[in-house]
C-alpha positions in Angstrom: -6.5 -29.7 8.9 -9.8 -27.6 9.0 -8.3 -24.6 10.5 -5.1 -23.9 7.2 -8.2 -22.5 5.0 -9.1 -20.0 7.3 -5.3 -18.7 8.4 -4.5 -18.5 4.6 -8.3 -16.5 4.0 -7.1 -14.3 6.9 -3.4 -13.8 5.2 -4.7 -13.1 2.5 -7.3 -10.1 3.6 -4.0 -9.0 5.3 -1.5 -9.1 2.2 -4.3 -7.4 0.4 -4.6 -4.4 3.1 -0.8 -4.2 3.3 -0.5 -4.3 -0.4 -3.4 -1.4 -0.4 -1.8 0.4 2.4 1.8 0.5 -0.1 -0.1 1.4 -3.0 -1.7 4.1 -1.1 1.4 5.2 0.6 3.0 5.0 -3.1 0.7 7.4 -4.6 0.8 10.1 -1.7 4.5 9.9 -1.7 4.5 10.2 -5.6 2.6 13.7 -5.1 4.8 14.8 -2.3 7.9 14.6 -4.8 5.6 16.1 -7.7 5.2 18.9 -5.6 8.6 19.1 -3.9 9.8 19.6 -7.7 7.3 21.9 -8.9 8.2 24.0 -5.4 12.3 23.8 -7.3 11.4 24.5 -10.6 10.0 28.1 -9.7 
């Protein structure tokens, strides 16, 4: 029974680097389009 806390402190670190790693990925893709439109717009 000792050893659930620590899995679900280690999911957690995890969800919260995946979740970082999508909002990062997010953004840059975000910017990409920005600039893909900008690039039709001329």
């Amino acid at each position: 029974m000792e050893e659930k806390p620590i899995i679900l402190k280690e999911h957690i670190q995890d969800s919260i680097k995946i979740s970082k790693l999508i909002i990062e990925n997010g953004l840059e893709g975000k910017k990409l389009s920005q600039v893909e439109d900008a690039e039709e717009n001329r």
